[in-house]
FIKOLDREN-268352 format. One record per residue: residue number from 1; residue in three letters; x, y, z of N, C-alpha, C in turn. Coordinates in pm, 1 decimal. Atoms other than C-alpha are relative to their C-alpha. Last residue first. Layout:
# residues N
{NUM; "ALA"; {X; Y; Z}; {X; Y; Z}; {X; Y; Z}}
...
END
This chain:
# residues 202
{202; "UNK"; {-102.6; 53.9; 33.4}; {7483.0; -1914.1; 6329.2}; {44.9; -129.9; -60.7}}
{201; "UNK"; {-37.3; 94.2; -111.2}; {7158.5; -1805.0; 6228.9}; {160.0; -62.2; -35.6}}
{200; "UNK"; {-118.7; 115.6; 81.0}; {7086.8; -1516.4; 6013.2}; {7.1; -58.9; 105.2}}
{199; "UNK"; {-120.5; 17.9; -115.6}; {6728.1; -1372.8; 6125.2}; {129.4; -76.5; -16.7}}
{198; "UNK"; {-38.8; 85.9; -102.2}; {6453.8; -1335.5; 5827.2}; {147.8; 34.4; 128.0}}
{197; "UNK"; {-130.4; -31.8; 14.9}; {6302.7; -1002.4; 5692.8}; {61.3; -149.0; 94.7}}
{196; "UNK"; {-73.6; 105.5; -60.7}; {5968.2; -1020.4; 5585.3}; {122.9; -19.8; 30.5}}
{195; "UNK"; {-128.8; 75.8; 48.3}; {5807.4; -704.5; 5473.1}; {59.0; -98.2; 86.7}}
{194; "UNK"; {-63.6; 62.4; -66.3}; {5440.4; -588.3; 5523.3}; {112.5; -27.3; -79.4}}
{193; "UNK"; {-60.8; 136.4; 61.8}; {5265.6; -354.6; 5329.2}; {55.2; -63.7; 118.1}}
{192; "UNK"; {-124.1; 63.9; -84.7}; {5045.4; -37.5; 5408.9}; {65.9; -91.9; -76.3}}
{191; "UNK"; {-115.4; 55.1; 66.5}; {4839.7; 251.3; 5301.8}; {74.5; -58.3; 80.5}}
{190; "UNK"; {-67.1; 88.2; -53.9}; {4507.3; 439.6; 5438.7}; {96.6; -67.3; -87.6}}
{189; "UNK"; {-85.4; 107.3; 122.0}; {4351.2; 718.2; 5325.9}; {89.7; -66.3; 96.9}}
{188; "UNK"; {-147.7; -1.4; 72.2}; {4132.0; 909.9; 5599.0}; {15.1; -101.7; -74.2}}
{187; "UNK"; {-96.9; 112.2; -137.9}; {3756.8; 926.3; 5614.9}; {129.1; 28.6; -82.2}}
{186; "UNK"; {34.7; 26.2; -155.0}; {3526.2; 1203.6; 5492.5}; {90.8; -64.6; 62.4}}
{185; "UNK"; {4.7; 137.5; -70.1}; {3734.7; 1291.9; 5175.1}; {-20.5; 15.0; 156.2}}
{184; "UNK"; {93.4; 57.2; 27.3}; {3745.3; 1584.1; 4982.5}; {-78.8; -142.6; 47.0}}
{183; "UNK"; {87.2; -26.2; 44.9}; {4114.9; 1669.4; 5072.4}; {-120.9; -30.2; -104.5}}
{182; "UNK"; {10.1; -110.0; 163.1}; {4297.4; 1461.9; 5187.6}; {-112.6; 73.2; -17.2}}
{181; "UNK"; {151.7; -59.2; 95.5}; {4390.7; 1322.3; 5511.5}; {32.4; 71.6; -73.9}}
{180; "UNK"; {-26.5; -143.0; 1.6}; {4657.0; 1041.9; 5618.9}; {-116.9; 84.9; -17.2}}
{179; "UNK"; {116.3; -12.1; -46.0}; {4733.2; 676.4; 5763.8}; {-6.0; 195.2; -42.5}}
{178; "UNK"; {-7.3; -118.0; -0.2}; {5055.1; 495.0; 5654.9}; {-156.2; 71.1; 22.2}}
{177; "UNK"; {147.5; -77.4; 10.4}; {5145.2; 183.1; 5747.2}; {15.6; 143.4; -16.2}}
{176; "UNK"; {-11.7; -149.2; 27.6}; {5477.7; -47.9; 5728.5}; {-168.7; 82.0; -60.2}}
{175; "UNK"; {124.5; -44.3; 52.2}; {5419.3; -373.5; 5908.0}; {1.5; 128.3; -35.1}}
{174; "UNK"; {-39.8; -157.5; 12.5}; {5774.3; -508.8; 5929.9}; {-116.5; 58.5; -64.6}}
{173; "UNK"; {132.3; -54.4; 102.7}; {5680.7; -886.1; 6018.0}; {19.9; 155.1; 11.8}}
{172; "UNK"; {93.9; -143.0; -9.2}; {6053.0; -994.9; 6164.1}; {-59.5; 14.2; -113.0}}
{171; "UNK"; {37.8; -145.7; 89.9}; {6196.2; -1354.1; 6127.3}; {-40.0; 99.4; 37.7}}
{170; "UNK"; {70.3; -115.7; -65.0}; {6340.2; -1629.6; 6349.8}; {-46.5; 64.8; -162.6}}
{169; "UNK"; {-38.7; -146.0; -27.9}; {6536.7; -1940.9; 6153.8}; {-123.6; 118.1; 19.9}}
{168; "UNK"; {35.6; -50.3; 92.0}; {6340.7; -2283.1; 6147.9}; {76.7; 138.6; 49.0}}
{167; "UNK"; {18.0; 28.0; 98.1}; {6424.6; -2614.5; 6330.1}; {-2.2; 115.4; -120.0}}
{166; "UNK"; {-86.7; -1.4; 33.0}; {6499.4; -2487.7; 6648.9}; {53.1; -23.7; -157.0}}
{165; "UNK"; {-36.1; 51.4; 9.7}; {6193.4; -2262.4; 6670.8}; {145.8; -117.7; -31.2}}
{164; "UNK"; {-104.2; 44.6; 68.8}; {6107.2; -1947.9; 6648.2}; {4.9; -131.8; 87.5}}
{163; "UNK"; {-101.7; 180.6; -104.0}; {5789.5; -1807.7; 6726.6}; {85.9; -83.8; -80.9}}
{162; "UNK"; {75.2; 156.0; 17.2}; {5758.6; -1468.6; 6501.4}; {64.7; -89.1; 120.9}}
{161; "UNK"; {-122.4; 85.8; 20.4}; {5897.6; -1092.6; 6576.4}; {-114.2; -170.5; -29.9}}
{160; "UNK"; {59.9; 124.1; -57.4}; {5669.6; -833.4; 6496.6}; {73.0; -112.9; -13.5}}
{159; "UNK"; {-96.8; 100.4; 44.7}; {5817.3; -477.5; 6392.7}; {-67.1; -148.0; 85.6}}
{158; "UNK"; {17.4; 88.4; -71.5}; {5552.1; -204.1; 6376.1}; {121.4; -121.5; -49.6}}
{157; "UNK"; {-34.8; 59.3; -19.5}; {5658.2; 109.1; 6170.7}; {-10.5; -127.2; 85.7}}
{156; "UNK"; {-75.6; 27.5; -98.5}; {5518.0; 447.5; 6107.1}; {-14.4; -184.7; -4.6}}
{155; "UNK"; {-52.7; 127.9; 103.9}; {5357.1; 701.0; 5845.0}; {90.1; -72.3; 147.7}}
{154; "UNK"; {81.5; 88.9; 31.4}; {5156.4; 946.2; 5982.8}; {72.5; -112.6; -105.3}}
{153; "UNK"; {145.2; -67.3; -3.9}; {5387.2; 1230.9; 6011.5}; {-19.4; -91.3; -77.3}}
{152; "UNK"; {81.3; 105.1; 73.3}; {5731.8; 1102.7; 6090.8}; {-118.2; 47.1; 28.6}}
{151; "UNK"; {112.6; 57.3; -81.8}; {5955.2; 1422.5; 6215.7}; {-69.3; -151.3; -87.0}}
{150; "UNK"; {56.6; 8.3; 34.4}; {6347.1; 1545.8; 6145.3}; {-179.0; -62.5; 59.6}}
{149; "UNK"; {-35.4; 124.4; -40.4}; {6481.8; 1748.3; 6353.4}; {-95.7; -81.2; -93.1}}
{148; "UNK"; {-107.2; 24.0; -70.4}; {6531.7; 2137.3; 6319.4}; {40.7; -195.5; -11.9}}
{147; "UNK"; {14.7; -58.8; -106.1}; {6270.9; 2130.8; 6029.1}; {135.5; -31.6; 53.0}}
{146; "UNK"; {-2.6; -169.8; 23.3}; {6283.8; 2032.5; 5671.7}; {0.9; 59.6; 103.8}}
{145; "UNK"; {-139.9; -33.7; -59.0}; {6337.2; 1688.3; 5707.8}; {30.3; 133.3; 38.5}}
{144; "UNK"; {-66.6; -158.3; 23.7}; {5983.7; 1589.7; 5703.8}; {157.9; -18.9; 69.1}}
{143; "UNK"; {-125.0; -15.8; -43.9}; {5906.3; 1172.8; 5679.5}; {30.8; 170.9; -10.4}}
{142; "UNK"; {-147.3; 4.1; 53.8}; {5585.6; 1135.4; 5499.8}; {89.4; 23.7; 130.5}}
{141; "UNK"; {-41.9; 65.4; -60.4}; {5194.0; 1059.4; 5492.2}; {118.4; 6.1; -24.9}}
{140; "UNK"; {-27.4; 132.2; -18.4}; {5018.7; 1341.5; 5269.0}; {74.2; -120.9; 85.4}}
{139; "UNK"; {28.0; 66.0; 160.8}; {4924.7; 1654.6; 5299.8}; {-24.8; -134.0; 0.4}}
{138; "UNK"; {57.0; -91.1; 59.2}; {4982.9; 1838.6; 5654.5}; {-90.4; -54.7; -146.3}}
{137; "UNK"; {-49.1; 21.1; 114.6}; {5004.8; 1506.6; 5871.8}; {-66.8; 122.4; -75.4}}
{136; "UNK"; {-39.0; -137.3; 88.6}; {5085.5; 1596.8; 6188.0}; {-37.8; -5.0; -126.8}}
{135; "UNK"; {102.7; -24.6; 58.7}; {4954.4; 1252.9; 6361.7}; {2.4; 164.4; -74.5}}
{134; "UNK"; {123.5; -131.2; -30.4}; {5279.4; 1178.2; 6475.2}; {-81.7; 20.3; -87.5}}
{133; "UNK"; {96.3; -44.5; 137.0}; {5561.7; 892.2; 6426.7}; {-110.5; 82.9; 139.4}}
{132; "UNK"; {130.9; 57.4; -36.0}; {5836.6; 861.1; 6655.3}; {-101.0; 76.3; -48.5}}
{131; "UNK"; {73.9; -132.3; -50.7}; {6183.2; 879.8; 6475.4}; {-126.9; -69.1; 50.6}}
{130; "UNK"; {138.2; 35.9; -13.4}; {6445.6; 607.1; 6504.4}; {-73.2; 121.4; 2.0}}
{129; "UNK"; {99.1; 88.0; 87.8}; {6772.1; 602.3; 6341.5}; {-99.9; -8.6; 45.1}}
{128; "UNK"; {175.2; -11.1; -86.4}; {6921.2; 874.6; 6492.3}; {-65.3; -52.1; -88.8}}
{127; "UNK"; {4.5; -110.3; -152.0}; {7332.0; 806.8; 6459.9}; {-135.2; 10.1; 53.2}}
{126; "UNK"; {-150.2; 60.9; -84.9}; {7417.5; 545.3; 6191.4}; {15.3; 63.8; 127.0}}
{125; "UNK"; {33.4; 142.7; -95.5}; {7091.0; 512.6; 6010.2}; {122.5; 8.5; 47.0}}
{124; "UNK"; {-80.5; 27.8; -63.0}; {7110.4; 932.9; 5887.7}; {-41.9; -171.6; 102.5}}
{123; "UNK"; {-94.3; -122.4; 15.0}; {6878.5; 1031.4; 5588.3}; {177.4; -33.0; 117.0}}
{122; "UNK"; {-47.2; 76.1; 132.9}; {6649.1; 703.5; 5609.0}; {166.0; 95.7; -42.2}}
{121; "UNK"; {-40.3; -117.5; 15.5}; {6561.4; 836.5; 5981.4}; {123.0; -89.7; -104.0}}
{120; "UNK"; {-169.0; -47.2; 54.8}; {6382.2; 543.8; 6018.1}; {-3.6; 129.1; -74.5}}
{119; "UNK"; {-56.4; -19.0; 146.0}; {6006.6; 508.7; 6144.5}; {146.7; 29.9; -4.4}}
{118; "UNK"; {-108.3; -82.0; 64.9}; {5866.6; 384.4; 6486.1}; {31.3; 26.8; -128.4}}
{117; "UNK"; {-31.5; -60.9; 109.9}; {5602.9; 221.1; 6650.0}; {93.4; 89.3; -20.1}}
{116; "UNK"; {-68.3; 25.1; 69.5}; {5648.0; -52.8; 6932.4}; {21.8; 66.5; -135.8}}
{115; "UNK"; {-18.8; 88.7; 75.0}; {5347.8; 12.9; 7119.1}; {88.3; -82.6; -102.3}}
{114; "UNK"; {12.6; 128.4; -53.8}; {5521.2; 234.9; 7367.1}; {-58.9; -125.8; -50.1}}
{113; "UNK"; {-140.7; 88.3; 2.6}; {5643.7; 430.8; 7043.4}; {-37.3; -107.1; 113.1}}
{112; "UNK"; {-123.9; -59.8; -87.2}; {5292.8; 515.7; 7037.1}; {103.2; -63.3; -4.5}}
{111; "UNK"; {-50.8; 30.8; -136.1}; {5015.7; 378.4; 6767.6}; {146.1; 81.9; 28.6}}
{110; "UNK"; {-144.8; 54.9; -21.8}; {4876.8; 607.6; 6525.2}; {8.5; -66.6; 102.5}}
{109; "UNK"; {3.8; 83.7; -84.6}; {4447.6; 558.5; 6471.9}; {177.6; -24.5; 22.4}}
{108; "UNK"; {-154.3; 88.0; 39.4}; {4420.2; 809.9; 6205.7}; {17.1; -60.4; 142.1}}
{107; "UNK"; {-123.7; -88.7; -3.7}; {4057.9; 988.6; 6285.1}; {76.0; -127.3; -18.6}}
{106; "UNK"; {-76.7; -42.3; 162.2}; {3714.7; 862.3; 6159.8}; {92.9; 70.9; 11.6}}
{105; "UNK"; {-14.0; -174.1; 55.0}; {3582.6; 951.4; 6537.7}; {52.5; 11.7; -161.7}}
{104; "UNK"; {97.7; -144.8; -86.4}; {3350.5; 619.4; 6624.9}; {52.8; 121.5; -57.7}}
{103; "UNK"; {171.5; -4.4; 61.9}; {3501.0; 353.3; 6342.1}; {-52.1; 87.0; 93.7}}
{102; "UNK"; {82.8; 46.5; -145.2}; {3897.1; 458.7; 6454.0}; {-142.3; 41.3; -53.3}}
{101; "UNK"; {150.7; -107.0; -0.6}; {4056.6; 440.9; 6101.7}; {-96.5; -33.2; 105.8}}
{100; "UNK"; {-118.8; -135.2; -20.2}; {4390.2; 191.5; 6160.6}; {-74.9; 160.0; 61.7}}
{99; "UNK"; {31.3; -86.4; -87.9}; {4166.5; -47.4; 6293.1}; {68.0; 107.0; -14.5}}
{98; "UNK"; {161.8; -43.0; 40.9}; {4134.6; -227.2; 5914.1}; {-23.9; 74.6; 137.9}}
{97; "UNK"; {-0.1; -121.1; 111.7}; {4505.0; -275.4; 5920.4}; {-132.8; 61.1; -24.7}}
{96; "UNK"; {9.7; 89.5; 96.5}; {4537.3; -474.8; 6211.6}; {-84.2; 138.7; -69.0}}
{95; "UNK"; {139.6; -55.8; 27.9}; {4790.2; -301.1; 6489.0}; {-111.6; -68.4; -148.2}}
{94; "UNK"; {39.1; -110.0; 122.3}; {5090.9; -525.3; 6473.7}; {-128.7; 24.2; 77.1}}
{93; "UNK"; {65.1; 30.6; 58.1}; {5130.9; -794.4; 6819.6}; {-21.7; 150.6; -134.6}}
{92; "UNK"; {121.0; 91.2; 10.6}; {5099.1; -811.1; 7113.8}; {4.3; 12.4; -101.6}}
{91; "UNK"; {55.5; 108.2; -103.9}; {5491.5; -749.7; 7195.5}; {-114.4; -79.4; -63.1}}
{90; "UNK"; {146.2; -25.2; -68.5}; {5552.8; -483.6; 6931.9}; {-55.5; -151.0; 18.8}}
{89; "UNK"; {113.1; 144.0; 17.9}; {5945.1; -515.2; 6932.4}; {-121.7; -22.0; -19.3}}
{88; "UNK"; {148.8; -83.0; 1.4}; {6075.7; -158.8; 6949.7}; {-50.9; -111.8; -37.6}}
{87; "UNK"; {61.4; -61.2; -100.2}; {6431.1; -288.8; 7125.0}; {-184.5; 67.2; 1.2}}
{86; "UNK"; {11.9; 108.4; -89.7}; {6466.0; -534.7; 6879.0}; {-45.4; 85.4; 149.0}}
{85; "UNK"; {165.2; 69.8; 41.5}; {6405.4; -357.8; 6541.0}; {7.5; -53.5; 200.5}}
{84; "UNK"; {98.6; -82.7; 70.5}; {6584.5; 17.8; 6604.9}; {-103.4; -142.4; -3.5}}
{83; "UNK"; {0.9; -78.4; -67.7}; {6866.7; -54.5; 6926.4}; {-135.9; 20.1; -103.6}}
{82; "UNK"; {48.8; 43.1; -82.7}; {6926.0; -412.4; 6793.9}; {-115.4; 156.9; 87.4}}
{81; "UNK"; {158.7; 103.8; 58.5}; {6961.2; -375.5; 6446.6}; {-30.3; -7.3; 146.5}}
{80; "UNK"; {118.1; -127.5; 70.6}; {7184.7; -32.5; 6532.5}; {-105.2; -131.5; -16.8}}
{79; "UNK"; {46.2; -77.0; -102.8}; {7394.1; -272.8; 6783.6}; {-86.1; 74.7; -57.0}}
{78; "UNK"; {100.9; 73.6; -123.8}; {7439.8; -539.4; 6571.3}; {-19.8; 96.1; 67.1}}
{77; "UNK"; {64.9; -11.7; 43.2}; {7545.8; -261.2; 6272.5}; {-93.0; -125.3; 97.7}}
{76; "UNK"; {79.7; -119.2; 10.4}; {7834.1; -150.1; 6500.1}; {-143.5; -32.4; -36.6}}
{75; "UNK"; {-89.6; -92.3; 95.8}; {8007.4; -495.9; 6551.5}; {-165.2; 164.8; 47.7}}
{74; "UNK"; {-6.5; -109.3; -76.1}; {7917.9; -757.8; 6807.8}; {41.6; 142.2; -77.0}}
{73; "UNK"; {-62.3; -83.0; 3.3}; {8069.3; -984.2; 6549.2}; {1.4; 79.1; 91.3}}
{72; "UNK"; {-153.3; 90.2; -86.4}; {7853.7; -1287.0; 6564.4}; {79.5; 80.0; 30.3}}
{71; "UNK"; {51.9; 67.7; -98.1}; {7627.8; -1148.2; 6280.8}; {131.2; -53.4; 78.4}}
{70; "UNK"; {-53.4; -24.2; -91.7}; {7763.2; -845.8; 6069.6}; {1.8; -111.4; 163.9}}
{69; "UNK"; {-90.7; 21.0; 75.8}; {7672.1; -972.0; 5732.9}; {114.4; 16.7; 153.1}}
{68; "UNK"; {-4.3; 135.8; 29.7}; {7345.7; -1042.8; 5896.5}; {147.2; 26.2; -50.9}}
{67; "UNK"; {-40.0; 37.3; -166.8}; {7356.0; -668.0; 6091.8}; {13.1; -163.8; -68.3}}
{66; "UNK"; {-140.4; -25.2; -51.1}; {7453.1; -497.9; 5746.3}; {-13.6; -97.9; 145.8}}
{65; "UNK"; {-138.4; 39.4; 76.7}; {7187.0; -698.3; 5523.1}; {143.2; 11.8; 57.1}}
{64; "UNK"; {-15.0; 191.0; -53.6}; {6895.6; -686.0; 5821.3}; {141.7; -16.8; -100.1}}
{63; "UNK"; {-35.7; 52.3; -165.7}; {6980.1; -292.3; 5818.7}; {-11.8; -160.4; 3.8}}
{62; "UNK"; {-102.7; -57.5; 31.4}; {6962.7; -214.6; 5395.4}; {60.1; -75.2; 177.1}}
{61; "UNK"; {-69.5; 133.6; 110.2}; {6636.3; -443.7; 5401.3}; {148.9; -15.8; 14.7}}
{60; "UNK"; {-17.7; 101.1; -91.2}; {6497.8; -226.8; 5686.6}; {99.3; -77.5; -65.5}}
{59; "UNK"; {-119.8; -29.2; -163.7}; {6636.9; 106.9; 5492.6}; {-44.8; -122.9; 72.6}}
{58; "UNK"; {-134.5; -21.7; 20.9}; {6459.6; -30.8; 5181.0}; {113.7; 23.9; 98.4}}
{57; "UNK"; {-18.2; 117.4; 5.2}; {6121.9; -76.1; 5356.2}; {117.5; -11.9; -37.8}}
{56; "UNK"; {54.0; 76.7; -121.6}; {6081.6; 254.1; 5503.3}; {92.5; -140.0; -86.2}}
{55; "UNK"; {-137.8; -6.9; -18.4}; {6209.2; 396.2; 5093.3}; {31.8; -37.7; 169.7}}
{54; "UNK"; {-105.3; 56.8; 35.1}; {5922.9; 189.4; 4995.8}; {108.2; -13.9; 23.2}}
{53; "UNK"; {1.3; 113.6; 16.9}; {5688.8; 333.3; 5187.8}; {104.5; -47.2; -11.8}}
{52; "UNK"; {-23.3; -12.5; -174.1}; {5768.6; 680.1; 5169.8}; {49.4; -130.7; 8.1}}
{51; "UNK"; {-162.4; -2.1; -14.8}; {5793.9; 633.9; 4785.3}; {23.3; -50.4; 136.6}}
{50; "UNK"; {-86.3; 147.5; 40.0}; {5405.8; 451.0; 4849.2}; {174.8; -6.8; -23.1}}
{49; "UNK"; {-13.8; 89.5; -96.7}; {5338.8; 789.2; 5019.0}; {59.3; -137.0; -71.3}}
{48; "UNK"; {-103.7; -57.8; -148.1}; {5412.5; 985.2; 4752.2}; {20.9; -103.6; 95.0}}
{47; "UNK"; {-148.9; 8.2; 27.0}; {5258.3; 775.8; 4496.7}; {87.9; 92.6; 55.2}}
{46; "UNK"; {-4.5; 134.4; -4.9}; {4900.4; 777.7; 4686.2}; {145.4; -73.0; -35.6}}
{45; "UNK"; {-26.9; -7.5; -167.3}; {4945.8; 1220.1; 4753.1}; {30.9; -225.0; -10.6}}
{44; "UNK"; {-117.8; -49.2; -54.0}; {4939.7; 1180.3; 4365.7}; {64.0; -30.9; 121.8}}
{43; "UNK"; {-97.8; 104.4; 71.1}; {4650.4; 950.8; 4289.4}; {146.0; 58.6; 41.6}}
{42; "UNK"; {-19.5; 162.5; -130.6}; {4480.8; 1157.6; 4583.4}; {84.0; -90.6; -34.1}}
{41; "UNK"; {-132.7; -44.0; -94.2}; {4576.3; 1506.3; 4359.2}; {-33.5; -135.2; 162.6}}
{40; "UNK"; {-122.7; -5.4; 49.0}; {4407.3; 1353.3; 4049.8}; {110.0; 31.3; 162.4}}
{39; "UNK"; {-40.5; 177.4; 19.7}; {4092.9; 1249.1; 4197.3}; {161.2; -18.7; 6.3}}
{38; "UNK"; {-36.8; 74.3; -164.7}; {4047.5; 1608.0; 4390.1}; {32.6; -162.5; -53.3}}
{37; "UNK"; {-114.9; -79.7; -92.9}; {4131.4; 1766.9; 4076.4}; {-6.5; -77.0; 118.9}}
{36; "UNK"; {-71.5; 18.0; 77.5}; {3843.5; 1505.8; 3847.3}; {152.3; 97.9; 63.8}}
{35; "UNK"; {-5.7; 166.3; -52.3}; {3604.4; 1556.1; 4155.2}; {123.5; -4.1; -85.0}}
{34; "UNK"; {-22.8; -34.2; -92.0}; {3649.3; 2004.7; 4058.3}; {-26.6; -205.4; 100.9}}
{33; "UNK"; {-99.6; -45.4; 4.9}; {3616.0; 1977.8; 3717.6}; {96.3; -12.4; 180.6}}
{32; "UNK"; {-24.2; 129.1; 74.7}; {3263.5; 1716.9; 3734.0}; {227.8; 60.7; 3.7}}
{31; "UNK"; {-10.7; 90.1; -91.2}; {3175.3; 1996.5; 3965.6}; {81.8; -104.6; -21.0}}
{30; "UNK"; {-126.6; -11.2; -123.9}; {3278.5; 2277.1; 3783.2}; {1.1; -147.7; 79.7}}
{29; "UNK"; {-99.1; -5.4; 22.1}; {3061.6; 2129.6; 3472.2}; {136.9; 17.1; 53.5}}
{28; "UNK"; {-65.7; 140.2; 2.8}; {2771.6; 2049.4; 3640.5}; {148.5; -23.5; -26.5}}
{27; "UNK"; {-3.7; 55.5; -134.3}; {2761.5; 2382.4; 3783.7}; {32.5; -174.6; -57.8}}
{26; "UNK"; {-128.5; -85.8; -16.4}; {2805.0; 2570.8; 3385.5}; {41.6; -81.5; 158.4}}
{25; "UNK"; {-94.0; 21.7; 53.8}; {2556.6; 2319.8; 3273.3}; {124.6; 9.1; 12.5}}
{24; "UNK"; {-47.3; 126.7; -68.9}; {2317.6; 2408.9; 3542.0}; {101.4; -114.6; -74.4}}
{23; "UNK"; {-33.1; 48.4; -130.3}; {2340.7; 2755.3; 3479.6}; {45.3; -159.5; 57.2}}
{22; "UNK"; {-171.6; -37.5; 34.7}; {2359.2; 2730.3; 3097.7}; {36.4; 55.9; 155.6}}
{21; "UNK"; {-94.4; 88.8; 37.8}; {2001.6; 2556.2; 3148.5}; {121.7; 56.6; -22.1}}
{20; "UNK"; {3.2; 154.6; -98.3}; {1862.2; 2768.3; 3375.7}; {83.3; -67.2; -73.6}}
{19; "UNK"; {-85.8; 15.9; -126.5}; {1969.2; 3075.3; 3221.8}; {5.4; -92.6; 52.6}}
{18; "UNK"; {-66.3; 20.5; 25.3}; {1760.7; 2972.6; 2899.1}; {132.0; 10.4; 97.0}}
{17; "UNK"; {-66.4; 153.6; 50.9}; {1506.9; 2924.9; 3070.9}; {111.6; -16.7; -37.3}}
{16; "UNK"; {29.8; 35.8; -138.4}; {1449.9; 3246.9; 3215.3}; {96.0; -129.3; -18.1}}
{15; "UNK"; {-113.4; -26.8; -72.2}; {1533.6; 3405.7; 2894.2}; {18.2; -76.0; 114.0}}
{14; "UNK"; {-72.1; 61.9; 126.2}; {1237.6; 3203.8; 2703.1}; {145.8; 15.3; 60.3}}
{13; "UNK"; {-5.7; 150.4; -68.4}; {983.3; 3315.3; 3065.1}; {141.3; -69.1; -106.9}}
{12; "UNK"; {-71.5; 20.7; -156.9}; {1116.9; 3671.4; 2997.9}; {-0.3; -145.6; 35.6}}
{11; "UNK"; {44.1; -43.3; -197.7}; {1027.2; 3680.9; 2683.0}; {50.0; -29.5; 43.1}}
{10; "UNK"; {15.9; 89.7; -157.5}; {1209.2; 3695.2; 2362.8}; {-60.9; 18.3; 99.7}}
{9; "UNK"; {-110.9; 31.4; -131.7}; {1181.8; 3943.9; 2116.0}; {-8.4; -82.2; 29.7}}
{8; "UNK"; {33.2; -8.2; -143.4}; {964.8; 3959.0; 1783.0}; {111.5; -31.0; 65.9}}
{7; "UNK"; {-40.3; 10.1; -125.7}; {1058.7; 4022.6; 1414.3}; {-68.2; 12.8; 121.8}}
{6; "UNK"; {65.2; 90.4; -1.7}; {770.0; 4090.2; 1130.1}; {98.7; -81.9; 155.1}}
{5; "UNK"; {-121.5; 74.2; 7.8}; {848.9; 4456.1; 1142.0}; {-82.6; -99.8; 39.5}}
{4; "UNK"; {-29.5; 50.0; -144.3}; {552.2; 4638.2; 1080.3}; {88.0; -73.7; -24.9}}
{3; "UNK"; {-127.4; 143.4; 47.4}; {636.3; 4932.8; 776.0}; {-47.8; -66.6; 144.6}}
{2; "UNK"; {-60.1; 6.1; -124.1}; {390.7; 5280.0; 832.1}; {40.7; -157.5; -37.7}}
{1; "UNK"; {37.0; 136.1; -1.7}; {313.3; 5462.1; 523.7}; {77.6; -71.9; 110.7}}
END
């Protein structure tokens, strides 16, 4: 006596399908894995640089405090304020923060020490306080020490003096910028601040 089993298989078109969808599940899923890594490691590379930043702005703060405490004196720390903000003056003027990213090649737009850019050598301000920034940037926007000397990769310094008057003590605009690339990203990341640093008057 012959038994039919009441079971059937799957077809091919049922399999078909079902690949599709646990294909495009499995792709949405890297993708959504793979924005959510590149988010995370920009927020990162973003609080790097802003240390950078900061610790830029700290060493100016640290220099207007010793050359004001030092004013009149001719002392050591007039000669380091003079040799890092006064000699790298930028004449016309900061770069403006929206040309940092040149609109034809979408590259980091550094200016040259002949524009007045520079960064501190936060590690030693008493001997080579100035480095001149470079478009090196492996990661993120920083200061390397790690080599023979140290370098500034994409992070750098404009100092802008104001019209002074007799009435009102001088200042320097300390446009601290940073300009870098990341991964996943057509155009570079950009980061800046300004700091105000006035002039002690006698």
């Amino acid at each position: 006596m012959l038994i039919r089993s009441r079971s059937r298989g799957d077809t091919v078109i049922e399999v078909l399908f079902a690949i599709t969808v646990f294909s495009l599940i499995a792709i949405g899923g890297m993708t959504l894995m793979n924005r959510g890594a590149a988010l995370a490691q920009q927020a990162l590379e973003i609080g790097l640089v802003r240390q950078q930043i900061d610790s830029q702005a700290d060493a100016l703060r640290f220099l207007s405090a010793a050359y004001s405490n030092d004013y009149g004196n001719d002392g050591e720390a007039t000669d380091l304020w003079k040799e890092v903000v006064e000699n790298n003056n930028a004449e016309g003027g900061a770069e403006r923060f929206d040309e940092i990213v040149s609109q034809s090649t979408g590259e980091c737009n550094i200016p040259s020490a002949a524009n007045g850019a520079f960064a501190l050598n936060i590690k030693r301000l008493d001997t080579d306080p100035i480095l001149i920034p470079t478009n090196d940037t492996a990661t993120y926007a920083k200061i390397r020490y790690d080599g023979p000397s140290p370098v500034a990769e994409g992070i750098w310094i404009q100092a802008v003096r104001s019209r002074t008057d007799n009435d009102r003590p001088g200042f320097y605009d300390f446009h601290i910028r940073a300009c870098w690339y990341t991964p996943g990203q057509a155009r570079p990341v950009t980061l800046g601040t300004i700091v105000r640093l006035y002039e002690p008057r006698g």
